[in-house]
C-alpha positions in Angstrom: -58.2 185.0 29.3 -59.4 181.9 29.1 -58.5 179.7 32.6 -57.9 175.6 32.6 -57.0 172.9 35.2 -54.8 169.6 34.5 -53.6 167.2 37.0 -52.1 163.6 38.0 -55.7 162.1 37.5 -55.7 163.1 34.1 -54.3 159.8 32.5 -51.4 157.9 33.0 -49.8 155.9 36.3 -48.5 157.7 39.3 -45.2 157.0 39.8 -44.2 156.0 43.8 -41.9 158.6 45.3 -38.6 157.9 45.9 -36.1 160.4 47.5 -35.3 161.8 44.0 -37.5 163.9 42.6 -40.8 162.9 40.0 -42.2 164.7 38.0 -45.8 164.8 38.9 -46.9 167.6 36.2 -45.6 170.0 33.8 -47.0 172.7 31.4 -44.8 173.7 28.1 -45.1 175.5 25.2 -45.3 174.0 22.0 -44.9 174.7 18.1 -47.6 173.7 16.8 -50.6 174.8 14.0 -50.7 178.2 16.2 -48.0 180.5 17.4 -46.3 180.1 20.7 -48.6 180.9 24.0 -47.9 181.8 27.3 -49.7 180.7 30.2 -49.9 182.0 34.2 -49.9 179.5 36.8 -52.1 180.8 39.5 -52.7 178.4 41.9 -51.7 174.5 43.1 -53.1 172.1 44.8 -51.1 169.0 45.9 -50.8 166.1 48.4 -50.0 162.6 49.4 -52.6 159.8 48.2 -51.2 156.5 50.4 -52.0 156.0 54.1 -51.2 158.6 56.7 -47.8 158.2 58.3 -45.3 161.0 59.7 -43.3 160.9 56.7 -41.4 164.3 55.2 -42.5 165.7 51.2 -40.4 167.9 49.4 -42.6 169.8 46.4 -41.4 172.4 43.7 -41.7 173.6 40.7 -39.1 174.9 38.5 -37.9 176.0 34.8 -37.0 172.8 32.4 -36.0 173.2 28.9 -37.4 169.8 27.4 -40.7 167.3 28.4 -39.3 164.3 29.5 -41.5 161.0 29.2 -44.9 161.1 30.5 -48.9 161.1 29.4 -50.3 163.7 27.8 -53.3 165.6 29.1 -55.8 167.6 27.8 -56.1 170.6 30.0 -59.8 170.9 31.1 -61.4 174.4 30.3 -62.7 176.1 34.3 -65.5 178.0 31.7 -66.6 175.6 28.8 -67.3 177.9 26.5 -63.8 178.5 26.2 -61.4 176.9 23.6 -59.0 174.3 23.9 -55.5 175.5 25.3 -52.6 175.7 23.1 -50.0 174.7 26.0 -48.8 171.3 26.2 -49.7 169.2 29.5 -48.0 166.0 30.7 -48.6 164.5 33.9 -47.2 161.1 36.1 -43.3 161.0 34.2 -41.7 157.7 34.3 -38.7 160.0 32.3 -37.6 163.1 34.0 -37.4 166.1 32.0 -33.5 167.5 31.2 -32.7 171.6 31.9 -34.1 171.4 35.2 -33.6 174.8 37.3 -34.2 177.9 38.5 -36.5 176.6 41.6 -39.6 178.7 42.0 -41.2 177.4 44.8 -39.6 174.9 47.3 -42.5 173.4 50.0 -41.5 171.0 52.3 -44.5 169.3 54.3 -45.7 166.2 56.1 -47.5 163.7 54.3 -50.6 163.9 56.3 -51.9 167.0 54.5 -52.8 168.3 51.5 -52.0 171.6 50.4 -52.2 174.7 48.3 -50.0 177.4 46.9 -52.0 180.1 45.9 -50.1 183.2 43.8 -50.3 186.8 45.1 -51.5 189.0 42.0 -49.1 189.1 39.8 -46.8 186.6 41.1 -47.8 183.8 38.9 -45.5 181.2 37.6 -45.0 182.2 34.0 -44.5 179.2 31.2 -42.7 180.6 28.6 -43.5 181.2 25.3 -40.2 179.2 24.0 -40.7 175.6 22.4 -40.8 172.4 24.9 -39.6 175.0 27.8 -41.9 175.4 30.7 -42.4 174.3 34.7 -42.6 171.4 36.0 -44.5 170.3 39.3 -42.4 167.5 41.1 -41.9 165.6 44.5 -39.7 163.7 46.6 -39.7 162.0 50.0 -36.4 162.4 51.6 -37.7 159.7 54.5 -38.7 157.2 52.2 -42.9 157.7 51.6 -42.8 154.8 48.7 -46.6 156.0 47.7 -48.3 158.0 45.4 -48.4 161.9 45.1 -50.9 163.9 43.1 -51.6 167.7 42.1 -53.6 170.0 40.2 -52.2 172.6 38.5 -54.7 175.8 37.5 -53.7 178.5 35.1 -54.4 181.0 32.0 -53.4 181.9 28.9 
């Protein structure tokens, strides 16, 4: 099982939050020269990037059902002997993905911190192995933070 990281840093502009949600990063299958793979999100690291200030952040991720407008990323490999993934990454949407759902995780937290969610074994996230479907990382500020956001998201396939 080969294990990769892909975050906000990895191209594109991040978008300032709002108190709708932003997509910050999302992993999705794709049909491409290879068949369909799933991947395991195991681990997520997130946080505010602007100036401290007592300000609320709502993060989750959740199930979508298309891609939405954003940059692509190219994964990075944790072992570089490894080959390139096969999922699709896009990080810092200025278009929010459509068939957004089934919340997995729901974090609300104070700006002043960054933060990790870390899976128990065998709780992982699961991206599906169903074309343009997978999870999307996103964030809001219900008090009106107007900054930037970032993330990393690790996982396997």
């Amino acid at each position: 099982m080969a294990r990769y990281v892909v975050g906000t840093g990895f191209g594109g502009t991040q978008q300032a939050m709002t108190t709708t949600y932003k997509t910050l990063a999302a992993l999705t299958a794709a049909t491409g020269a290879t068949t369909l793979r799933k991947a395991w999100i195991y681990d997520i690291l997130f946080g505010a990037d602007g100036t401290p200030a007592d300000n609320a952040l709502v993060y989750k991720a959740d199930r979508q059902t298309s891609v939405g407008t954003g940059t692509s990323a190219t994964p990075s490999p944790i072992d570089t002997s490894d080959a390139a993934a096969l999922i699709t990454a896009t990080v810092n949407h200025t278009a929010e993905p459509t068939g957004i759902g089934n919340i997995l995780i729901e974090v609300p937290v104070n700006q002043r911190a960054s933060y990790r969610w870390v899976a128990a074994p065998g709780g992982e996230l699961v991206v599906p192995a169903t074309n343009t479907t997978g999870i999307g990382f996103r964030a809001k500020s219900p008090t009106g933070y107007t900054g930037t956001v970032g993330c990393s998201l690790h996982f396997w396939e």
